[in-house]
Every structure is written in C-alpha cells, then in structure tokens.
C-alpha positions as CSV (number, residue, x, y, z in Angstrom):
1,X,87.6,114.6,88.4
2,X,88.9,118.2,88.5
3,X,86.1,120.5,89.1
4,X,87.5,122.4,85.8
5,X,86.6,119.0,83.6
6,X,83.9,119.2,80.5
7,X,80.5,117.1,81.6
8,X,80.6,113.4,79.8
9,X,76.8,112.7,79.6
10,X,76.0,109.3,79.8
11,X,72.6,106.9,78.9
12,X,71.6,103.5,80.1
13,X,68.6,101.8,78.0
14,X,66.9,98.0,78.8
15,X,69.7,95.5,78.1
16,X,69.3,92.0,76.9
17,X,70.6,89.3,80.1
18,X,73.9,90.4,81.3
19,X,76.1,87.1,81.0
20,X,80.1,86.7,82.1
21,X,83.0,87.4,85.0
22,X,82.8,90.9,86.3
23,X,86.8,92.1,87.5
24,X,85.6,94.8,89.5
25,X,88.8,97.0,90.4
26,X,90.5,96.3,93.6
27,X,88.9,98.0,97.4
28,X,89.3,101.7,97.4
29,X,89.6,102.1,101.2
30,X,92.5,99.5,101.3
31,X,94.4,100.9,98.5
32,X,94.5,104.2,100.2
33,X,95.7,102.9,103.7
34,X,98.1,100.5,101.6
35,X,99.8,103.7,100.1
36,X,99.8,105.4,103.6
37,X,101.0,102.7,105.5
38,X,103.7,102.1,103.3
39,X,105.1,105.3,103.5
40,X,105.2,105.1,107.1
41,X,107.4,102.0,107.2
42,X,110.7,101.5,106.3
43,X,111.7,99.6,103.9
44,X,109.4,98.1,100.5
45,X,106.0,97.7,101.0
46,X,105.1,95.7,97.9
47,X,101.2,96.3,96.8
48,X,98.6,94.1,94.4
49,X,95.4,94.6,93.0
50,X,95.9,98.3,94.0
51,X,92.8,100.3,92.4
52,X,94.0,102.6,90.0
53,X,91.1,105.1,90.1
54,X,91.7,108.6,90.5
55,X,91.3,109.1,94.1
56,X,93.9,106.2,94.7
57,X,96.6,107.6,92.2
58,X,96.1,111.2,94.2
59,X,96.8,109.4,97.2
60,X,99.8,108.3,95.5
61,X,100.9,111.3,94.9
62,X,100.5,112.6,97.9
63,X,102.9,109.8,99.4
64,X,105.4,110.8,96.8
65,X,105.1,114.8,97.9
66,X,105.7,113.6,101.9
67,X,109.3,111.6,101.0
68,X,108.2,108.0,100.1
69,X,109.2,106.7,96.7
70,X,106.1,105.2,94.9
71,X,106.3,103.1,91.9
72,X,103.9,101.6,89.4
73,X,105.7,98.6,88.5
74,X,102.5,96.9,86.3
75,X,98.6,96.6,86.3
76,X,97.6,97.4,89.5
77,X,101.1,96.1,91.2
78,X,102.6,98.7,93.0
79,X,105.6,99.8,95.6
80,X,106.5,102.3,97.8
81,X,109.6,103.3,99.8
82,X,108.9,105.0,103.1
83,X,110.0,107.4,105.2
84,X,109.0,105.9,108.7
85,X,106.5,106.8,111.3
86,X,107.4,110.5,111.9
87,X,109.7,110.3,108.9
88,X,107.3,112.3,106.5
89,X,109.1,115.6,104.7
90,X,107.5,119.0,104.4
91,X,105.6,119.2,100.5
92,X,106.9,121.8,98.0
93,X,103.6,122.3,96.8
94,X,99.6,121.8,97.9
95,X,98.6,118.3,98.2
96,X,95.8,118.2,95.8
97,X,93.0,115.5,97.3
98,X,91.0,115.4,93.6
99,X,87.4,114.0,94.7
100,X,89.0,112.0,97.8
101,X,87.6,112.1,100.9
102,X,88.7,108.8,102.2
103,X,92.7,110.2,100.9
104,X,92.6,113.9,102.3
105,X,90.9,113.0,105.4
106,X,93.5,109.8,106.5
107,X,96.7,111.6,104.8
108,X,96.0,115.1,107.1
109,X,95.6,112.6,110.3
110,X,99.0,110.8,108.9
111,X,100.9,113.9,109.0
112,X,99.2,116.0,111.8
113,X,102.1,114.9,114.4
114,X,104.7,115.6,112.3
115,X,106.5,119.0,112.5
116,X,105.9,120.0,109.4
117,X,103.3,122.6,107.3
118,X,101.1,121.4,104.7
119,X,98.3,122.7,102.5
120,X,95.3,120.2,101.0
121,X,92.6,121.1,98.8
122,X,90.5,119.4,96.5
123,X,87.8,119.1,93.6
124,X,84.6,121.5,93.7
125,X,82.7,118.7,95.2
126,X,85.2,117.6,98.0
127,X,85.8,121.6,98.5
128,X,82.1,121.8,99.7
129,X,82.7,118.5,102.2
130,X,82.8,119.3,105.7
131,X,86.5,118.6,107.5
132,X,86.1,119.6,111.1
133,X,84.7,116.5,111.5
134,X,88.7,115.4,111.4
135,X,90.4,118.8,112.2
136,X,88.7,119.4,115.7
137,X,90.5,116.0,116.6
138,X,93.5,116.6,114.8
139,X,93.4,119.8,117.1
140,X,93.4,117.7,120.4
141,X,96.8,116.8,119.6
142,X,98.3,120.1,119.0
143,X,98.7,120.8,115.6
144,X,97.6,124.1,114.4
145,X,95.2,124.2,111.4
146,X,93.6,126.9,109.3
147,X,90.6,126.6,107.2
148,X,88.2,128.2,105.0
149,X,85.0,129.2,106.4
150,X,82.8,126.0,107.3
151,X,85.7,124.1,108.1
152,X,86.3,123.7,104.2
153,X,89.3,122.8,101.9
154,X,91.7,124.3,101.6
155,X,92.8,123.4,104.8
156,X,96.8,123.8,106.0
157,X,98.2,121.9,109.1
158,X,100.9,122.9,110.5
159,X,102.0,119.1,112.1
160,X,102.2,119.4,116.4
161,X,106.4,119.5,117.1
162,X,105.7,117.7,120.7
163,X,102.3,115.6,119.8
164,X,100.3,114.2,123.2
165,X,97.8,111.5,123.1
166,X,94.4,111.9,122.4
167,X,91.3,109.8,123.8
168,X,88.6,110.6,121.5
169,X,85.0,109.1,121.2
170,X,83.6,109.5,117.4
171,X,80.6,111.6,117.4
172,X,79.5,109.9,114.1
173,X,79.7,106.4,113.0
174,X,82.8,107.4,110.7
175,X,85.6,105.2,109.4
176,X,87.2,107.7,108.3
177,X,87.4,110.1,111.4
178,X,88.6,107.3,113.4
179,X,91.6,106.3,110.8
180,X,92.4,109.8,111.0
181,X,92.8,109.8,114.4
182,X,94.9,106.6,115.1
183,X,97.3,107.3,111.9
184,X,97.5,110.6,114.1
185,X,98.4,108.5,117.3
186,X,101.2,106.8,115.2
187,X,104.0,109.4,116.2
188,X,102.5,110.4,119.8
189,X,103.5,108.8,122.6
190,X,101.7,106.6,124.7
191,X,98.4,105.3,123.7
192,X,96.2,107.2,121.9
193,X,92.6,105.7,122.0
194,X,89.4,105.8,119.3
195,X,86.0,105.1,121.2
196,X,82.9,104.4,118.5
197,X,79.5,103.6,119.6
198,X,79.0,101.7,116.2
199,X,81.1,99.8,114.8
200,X,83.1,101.1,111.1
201,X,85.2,99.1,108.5
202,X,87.9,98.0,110.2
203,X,90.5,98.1,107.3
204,X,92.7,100.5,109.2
205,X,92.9,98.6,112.5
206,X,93.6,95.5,110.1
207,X,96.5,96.6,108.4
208,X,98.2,98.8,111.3
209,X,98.0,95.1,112.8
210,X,99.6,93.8,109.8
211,X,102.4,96.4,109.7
212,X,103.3,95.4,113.3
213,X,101.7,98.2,115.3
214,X,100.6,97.0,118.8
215,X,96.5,97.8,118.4
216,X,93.6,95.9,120.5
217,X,89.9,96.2,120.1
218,X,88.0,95.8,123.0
219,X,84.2,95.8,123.6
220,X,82.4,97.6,125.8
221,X,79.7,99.6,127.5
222,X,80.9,102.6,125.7
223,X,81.4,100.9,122.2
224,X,84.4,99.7,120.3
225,X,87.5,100.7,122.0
226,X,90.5,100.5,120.2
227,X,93.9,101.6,121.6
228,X,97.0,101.9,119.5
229,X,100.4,102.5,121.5
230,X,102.5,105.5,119.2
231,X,105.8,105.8,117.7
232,X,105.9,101.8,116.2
233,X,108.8,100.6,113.9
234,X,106.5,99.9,111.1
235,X,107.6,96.9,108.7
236,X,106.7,96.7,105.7
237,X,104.2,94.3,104.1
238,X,103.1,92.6,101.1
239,X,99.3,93.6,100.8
240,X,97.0,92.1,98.4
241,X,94.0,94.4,97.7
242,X,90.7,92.0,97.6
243,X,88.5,93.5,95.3
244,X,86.0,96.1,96.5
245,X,82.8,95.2,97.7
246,X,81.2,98.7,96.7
247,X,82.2,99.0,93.0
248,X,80.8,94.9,93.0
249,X,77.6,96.2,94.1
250,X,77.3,98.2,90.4
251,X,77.1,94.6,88.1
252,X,75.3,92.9,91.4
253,X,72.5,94.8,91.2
254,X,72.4,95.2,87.6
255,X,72.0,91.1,87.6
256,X,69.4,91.1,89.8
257,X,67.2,93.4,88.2
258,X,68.0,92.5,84.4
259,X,65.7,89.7,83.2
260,X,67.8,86.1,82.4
261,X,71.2,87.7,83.7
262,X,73.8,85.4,85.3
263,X,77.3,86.7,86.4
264,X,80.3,85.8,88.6
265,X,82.2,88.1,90.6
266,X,85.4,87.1,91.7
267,X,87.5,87.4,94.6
268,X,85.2,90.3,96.5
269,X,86.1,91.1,100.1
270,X,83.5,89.8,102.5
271,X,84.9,92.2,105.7
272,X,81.6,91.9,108.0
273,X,82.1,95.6,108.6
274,X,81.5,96.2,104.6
275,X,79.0,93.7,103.9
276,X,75.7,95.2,104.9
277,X,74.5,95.6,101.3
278,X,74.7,91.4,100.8
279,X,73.2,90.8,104.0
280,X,70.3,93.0,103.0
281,X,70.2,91.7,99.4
282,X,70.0,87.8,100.6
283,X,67.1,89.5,103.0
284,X,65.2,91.1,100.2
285,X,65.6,87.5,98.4
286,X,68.5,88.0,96.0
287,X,70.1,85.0,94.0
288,X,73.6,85.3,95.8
289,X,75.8,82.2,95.8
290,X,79.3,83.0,98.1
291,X,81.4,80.4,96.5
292,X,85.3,79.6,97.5
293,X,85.4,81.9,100.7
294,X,89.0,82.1,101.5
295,X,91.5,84.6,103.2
296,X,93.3,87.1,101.2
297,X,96.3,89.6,102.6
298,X,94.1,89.6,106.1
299,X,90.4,90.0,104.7
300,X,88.0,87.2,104.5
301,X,87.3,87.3,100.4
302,X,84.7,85.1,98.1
303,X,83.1,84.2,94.9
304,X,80.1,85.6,94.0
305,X,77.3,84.0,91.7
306,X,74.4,86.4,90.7
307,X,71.1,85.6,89.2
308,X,68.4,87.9,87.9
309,X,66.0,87.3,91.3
310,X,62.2,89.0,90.2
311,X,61.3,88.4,93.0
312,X,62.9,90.8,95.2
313,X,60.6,92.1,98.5
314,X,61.2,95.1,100.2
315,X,62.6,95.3,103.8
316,X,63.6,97.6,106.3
317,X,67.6,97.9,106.9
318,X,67.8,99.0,110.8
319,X,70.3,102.1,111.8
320,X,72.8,99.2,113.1
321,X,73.8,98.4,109.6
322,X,73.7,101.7,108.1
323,X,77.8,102.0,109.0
324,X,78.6,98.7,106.8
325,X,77.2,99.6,103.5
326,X,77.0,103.4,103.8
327,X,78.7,103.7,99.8
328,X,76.6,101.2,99.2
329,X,72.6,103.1,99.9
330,X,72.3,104.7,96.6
331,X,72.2,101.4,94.3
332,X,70.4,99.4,96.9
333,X,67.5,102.4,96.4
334,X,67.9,101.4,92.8
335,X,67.6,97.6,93.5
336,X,64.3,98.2,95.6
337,X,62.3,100.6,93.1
338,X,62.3,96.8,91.2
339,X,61.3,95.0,94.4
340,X,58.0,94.7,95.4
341,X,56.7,96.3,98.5
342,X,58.5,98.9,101.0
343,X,62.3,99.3,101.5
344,X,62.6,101.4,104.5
345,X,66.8,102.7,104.7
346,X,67.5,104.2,108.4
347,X,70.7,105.9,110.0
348,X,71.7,107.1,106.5
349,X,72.4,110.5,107.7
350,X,76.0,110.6,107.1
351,X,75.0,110.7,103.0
352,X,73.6,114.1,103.0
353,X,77.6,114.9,103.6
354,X,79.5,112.5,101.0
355,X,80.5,113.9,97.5
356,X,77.0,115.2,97.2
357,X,74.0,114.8,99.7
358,X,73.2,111.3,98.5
359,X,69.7,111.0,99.8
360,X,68.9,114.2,98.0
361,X,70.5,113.5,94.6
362,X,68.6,109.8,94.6
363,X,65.4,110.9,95.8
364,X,65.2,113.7,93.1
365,X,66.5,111.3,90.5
366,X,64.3,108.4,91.2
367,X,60.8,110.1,91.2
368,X,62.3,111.8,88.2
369,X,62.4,108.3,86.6
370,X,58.6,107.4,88.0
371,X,59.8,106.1,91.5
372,X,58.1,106.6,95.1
373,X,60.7,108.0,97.3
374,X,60.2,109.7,100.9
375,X,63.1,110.9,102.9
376,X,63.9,112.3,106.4
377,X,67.2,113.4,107.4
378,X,68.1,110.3,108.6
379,X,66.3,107.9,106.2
380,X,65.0,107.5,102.9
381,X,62.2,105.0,101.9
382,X,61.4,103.7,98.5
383,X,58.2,102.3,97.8
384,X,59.2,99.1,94.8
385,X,56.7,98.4,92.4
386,X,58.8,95.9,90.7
387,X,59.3,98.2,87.7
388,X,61.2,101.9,86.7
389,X,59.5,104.0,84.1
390,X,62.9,106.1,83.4
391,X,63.0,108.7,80.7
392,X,64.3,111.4,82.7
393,X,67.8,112.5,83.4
394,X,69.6,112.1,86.6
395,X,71.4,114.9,88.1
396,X,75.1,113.4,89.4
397,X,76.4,116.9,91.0
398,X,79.8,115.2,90.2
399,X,79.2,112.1,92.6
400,X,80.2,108.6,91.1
401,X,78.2,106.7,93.3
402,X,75.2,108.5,92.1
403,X,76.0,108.0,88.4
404,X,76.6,104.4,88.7
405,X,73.5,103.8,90.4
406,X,70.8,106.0,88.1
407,X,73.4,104.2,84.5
408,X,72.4,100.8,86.0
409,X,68.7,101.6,87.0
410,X,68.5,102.5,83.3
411,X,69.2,98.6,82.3
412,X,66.1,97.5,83.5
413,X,63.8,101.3,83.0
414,X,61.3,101.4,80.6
415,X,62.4,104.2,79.1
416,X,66.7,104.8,79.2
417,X,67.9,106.8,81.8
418,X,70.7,109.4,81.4
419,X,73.3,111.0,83.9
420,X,74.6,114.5,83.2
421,X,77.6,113.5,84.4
422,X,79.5,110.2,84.0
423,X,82.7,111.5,84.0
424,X,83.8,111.1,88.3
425,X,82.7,107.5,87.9
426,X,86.8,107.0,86.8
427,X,87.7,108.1,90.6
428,X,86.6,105.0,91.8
429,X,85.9,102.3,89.0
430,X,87.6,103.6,85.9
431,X,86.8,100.7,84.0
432,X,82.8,100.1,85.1
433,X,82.0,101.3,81.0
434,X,83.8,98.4,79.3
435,X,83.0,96.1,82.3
436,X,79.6,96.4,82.1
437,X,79.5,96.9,78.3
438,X,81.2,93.1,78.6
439,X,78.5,92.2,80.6
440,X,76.0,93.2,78.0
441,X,74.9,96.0,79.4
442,X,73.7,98.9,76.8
443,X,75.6,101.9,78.1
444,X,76.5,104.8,75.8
C-alpha cells in the first residue's frame, strides 16, 4: 500500500457459523524467493500458485528492472527468464519495495555482489523498518552502501566488483537476514557460511537446493550451520507455491472462535519451521484435523479441518518457537483473549520491528476491545476470559497482519470491532474480504 493511499476503514460484527473451503492465496515467502531464484537461473523458471499480493507483484517488478523477463501467464501461474547468478543489469530507475520487507531485504542481498548501483525504498511503514540488520552483512562482502539516518530506506548499494566470502553468525533469529546473506554468497567465491543459534524457515535453503546449488545444513554446538559454495549454474525449476500457512491462520482462528463454524483449508504448507502457530493451537485444544499430508514442489503440505473448539486453554509458547510462527503472534493473541486462562507469548521481540511494532499495536488494540494484555519487550501475555467485549477501533499503523487479526476478533466481540485501516491487508491476502465474506463472516 503506498504510504500516499486514502485510509479504507473496515468493521467486523458477530457472525453466524462460518461454513465452506477457504483458498487462502499461495505462501508469500516462497513466491518471493520463486521470483528471485528465477531470475538468477538461466533459462524458464515456470511458477504456480504464485501469491499475487502486492508485496509479491513488487518483487516482480523488481526482477523485471535487474534483466529477467517476468510474465503473468494466468491466475497465479507465472514465468520468468533470468539473467544468471551474477547476470543481474544495473536498474534505470529506484527499485520501489511497497510494504516488503521480506522483497527489499532478499533482493538487496541478491544483487550486493554484483557490480552494479542500485537505489531501494519503500512505503511509509517499511521506510521506518530498520535495514542494517542486512546492510552491516552485506558490508562484509564489500559492497558499498549508503543509507538514511538509522540505517533507513532509501538505501543504495553499490554491488562489490571482486565479492569475498563471508562467515556470518545471525545476531537475531531472522529468516530474512540469513536469505540475504546466502543469495549474497551466490556470486562469491568459495563458501560463504550462515551460522543461527535458532533455527528460521528454511524456504531459502529449500529452493537454492532445488535450483541445484550445492548447500548443506549441519548441526552444531554453535547452531544451524549452513554453507552454500558461490558462483552455481542455477537451473531452472518448476515451483509450485503451497499455500501460506500465515494468511491460513486468518479463517483458522476465525473457526475456532465463531460458535457452530466448520471449514476446510486446503493444500497449506506444513514446513516445521512455519508451523508453530498449529502446534500451539492443537496445545491450547483447537479442533484441527491434518488430512491428506502430501509433498508439494519440496514442502511437506496438508488438509486442514477446523471446528469452532470453546474450549480453548491458555498456554505458554516458549522462546524456541517464537521463530516458527513469528507473522503468526498477533491472531494467536486474538485466539487466546477467547480461551480461558493465561496465554503467556515469549521471544517475540523481533515484532516490535515488523511493519509496525506488533506487540504495541495488539496490546493497545485488545484492552481497547476489553482484553487483559501485559507486555515486556520480549513477550506479551493475554489473560482469556473466553469472551471480547469489542466496540472500540483498532489502530492498524498500515500493518496487515494487525488488521486481519483485530477484523476477525470482531466475529466473535460483543460489540463489532473496526480497523482504521484495512487497506495493506491486499499486500499479502488481497482476496481475505470475499474469502471470509464466503465463509460467512460479516465484514464490511
């Protein structure tokens, strides 16, 4: 959503039993590493189930500005024509991220050992994210990079002409600083090596795997070592996007907390380094069936049946998990408001830096609505009484996540719940309205 944009005020009231299939739109974080990895082979990469939110399509875009030719050849069925590992060309123009993180973060690391100059910026609320979390290791292998103050967009690389390796050791449990650094290792020589303490979603090491990069994971005293050797002849690949297990959490939840509801949910990825939120759920007592598991373009994908489940407990979700649902902490606050008891969240400290501080925005919004929220910086606690009053408006400080969350809360509030704000929900799940309105679900 462009920072420039009018506000789309949104309002959730009780809904009936939400009944039906929910389609939720393909994976966001594969569809952005399909795009990239695409351009960096030679030859066709041929994509399907691509999400078609915002974030993805400036992704797209950006792949288009570097060299590679990207087509839209139907409903989420894509291909691209790259350029090679090294092969990228210097933009005419800024590379304009939108709300991105995820694309401006892993598109500077693609391009940072190229010789080559390039400018990215973004959307009011991805201008205010902080980057030298990815820049300081871009750094190490000697490109040169400007910033404004903060280490804030716009940013301009100027892509190393003789790149080295880099051993690095993530100082954060971030997927997105590591992908940054190994699609940075691509055209270096040598092996370039990412060292977490806790382990990310491993999309990245996945699909460099599939694209015929020579990558290991190894575990150790020090955490998750992963070494990629550079300069690969990337092939290209059929991928087929599983759908996204973060935009399935929005008509999950809504299920379990809307009295009588029943829905299926197709074909959702079941990567154990993105399924935190389910493992907590079936913890807290949720109705979750995982029918027809099955493999889909690398990732392990299911069915999943959802019941309305009243009696949902609260529980405490340790700091080890925090990394596998991390997108996913603002709905499951939602979900335990209607459980009963205490749902302690820990390690959640990397949300007070996503589109908006997440814990913040929920905390405010939820004792708006008559919830019982504490926070620290690193965790946030919700005290469930098995109800919502609502009545209040949520403030979304153009975060999708958190206008999801507060739009479902409202289907089971006393009172409706508004968002001032529902328009950056199209970055990620463009059709969540008509889904959910499908569904049942009274959403205006």
């Amino acid at each position: 959503m462009s920072h420039s944009a009018e506000p789309l005020p949104m309002t959730a009231r009780r809904s009936g039993a939400l009944k039906g299939e929910a389609r939720v739109p393909g994976d966001k974080s594969i569809s952005h590493r399909a795009l990239i990895l695409g351009a960096l082979s030679v030859g066709e990469t041929h994509i399907t189930g691509l999400l078609e939110g915002q974030d993805v399509l400036d992704t797209a875009k950006a792949m288009q500005a570097f060299g590679a030719r990207v087509e839209r050849l139907g409903e989420g069925e894509w291909k691209v024509n790259g350029v090679g590992v090294g092969g990228f060309a210097e933009p005419e123009g800024v590379i304009d991220c939108g709300n991105s993180g995820t694309g401006v973060r892993l598109i500077m690391g693609a391009m940072a050992t190229t010789p080559i100059t390039a400018t990215f910026t973004g959307d009011a609320s991805l201008s205010r994210r902080p980057m030298g979390r990815v820049t300081d290791p871009l750094e190490l292998f000697g490109c040169e990079i400007t910033s404004r103050e903060g280490k804030r967009l716009p940013v301009t690389i100027k892509g190393a002409a003789d790149p080295v390796p880099v051993r690095y050791k993530t100082p954060v449990a971030s997927a997105q600083i590591k992908s940054a650094v190994l699609l940075a290792g691509l055209n270096a020589p040598g092996q370039t090596v990412v060292i977490e303490a806790e382990p990310t979603r491993d999309h990245t090491e996945r699909m460099l795997a599939g694209f015929g990069a020579s990558i290991t994971t190894e575990v150790t005293d020090e955490g998750r070592v992963i070494t990629l050797t550079g300069r690969p002849d990337l092939k290209p690949q059929p991928v087929a996007v599983p759908r996204d297990p973060s935009s399935a959490a929005f008509p999950v939840a809504a299920a379990l907390i809307v009295p009588g509801s029943e829905i299926r949910v197709p074909g959702v990825s079941r990567n154990p380094t993105r399924d935190g939120l389910y493992v907590t759920l079936l913890e807290m007592g949720a109705d979750i069936t995982f029918e027809n598991p099955r493999e889909e373009g690398g990732e392990p994908v299911a069915d999943l049946l959802v019941r309305y489940s009243p009696a949902l407990k609260g529980v405490t979700v340790p700091t080890e998990r925090a990394a596998s649902m991390i997108d996913e902490f603002p709905i499951l606050s939602v979900i335990a408001a209607f459980a009963e008891g205490t749902t302690v969240m820990q390690g959640v400290h990397e949300l007070r830096v996503k589109e908006s501080d997440r814990i913040d925005a929920m905390v405010v919004g939820l004792r708006a609505n008559g919830a019982h929220v504490e926070d620290t910086e690193d965790t946030m606690t919700v005290h469930g009484t098995g109800h919502l009053t609502g009545g209040a408006v949520a403030v979304t400080h153009l975060d999708h996540r958190i206008a999801m969350s507060f739009l479902v809360a409202g289907l089971a509030s006393d009172q409706m719940i508004s968002v001032d704000d529902g328009g950056p929900i199209a970055t990620s799940f463009p059709d969540f309205l008509p889904l959910m309105r499908a569904l049942g679900a009274q959403i205006d």
